[in-house]
C-alpha positions in Angstrom: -3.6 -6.4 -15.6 -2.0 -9.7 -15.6 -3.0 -11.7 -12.0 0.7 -12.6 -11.4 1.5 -9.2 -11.4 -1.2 -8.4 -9.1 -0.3 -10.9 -6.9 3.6 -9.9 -7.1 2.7 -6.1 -6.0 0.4 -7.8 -3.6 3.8 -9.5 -2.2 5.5 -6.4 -2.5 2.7 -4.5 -0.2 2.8 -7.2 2.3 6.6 -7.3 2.6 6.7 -3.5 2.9 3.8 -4.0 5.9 6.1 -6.5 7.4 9.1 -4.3 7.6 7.0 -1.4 9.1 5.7 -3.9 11.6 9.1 -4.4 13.6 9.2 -1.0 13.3 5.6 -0.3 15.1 6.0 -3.2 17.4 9.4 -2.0 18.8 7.8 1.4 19.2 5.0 0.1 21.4 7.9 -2.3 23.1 8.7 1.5 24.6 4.9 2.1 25.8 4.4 -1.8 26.6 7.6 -1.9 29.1 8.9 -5.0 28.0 8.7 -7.2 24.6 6.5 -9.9 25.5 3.6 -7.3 26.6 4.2 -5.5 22.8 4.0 -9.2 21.3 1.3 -10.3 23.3 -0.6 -6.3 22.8 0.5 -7.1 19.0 -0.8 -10.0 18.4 -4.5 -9.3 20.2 -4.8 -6.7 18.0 -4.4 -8.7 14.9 -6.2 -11.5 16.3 -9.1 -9.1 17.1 -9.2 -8.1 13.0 -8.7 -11.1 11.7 -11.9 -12.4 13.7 -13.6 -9.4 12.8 -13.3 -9.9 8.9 -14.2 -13.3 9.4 -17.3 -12.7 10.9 -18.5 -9.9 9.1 -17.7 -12.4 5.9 -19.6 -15.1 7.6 -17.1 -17.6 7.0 -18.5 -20.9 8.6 -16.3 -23.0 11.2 -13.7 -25.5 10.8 -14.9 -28.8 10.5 -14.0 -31.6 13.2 -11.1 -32.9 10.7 -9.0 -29.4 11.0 -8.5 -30.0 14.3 -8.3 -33.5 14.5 -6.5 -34.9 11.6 -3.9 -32.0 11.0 -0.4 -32.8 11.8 0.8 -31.1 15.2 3.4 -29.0 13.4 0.4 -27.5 11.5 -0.5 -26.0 14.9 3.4 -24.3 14.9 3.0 -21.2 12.6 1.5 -19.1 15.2 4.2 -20.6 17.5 6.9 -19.5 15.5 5.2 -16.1 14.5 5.3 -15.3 17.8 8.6 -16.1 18.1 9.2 -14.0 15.0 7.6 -10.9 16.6 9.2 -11.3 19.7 12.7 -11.7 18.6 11.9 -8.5 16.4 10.9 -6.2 19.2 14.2 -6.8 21.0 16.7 -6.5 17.9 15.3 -3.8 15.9 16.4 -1.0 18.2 20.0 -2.5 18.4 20.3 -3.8 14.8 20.0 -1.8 11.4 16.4 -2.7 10.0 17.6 -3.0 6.8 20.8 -5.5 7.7 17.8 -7.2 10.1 16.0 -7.8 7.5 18.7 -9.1 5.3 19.3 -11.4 7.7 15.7 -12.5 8.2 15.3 -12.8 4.8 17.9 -15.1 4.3 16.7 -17.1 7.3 13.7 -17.7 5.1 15.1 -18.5 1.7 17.9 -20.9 2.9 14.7 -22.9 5.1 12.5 -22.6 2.2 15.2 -24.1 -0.5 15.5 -26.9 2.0 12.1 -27.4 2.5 11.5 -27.5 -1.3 14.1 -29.7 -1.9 12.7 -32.3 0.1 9.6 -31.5 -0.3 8.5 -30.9 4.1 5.7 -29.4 4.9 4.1 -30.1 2.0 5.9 -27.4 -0.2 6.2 -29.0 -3.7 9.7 -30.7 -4.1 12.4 -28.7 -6.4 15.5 -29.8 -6.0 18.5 -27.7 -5.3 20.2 -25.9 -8.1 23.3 -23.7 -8.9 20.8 -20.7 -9.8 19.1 -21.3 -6.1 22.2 -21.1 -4.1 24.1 -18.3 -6.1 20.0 -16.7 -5.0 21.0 -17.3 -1.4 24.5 -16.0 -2.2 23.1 -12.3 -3.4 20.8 -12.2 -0.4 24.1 -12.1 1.7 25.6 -10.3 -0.6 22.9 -7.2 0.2 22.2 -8.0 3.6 25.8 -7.7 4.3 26.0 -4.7 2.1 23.2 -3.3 4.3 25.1 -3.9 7.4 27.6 -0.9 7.1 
């Protein structure tokens, strides 16, 4: 099979995981009592497997430079998927998933496009085009047709 098609059903899997995620966490928001014990429950779990699979494939540590000579918004991502989880837990029960997710989804393409055009973080610069925003325009498109 050709590898961009495994890595495109890959994609597909992980997007599907992520969906079902807000799903689970707000669930355990109910046995947690509140949304920051879910995220924080949440994101212990996943820390535990992550270190777990590490181990077990004896990946060795860091070197000194990760830590030292990484920009400070490369420390961010786990900031902000924190954030992510947390903002999840509370709006899943009083928003449509799907809509949600519309939503998030366009939260992601619209910072991506800019981040591409000018090339932050390290993405690889593509300018904006006509085909990229009428993309952004069919995202709201079905998230607003998701909505109702």
């Amino acid at each position: 099979m050709n590898p961009q098609v495994i890595m495109l059903i890959l994609a597909l899997l992980v997007g599907a995981g992520v969906g079902l995620q807000a799903l689970i966490n707000a669930r355990l928001n109910h046995y947690a009592g509140n949304f920051w014990w879910a995220a924080v429950i949440s994101f212990a779990v996943g820390t535990a497997g992550l270190l777990i699979l590490t181990v077990a494939q004896r990946q060795p540590l860091p070197a000194r430079a990760a830590f030292v000579d990484a920009p400070w918004w490369a420390y961010t991502g786990g900031l902000l998927g924190a954030f992510y989880i947390a903002t999840l837990i509370v709006l899943v029960p009083r928003v449509s998933p799907a809509a949600l997710f519309g939503a998030v989804i366009l939260g992601q393409m619209v910072a991506l496009v800019v981040a591409e055009h000018f090339g932050a973080f390290g993405a690889q610069q593509q300018s904006l085009s006509a085909g990229r925003v009428v993309g952004i325009l069919m995202i709201v498109g079905g998230a607003a047709l998701c909505k109702s």
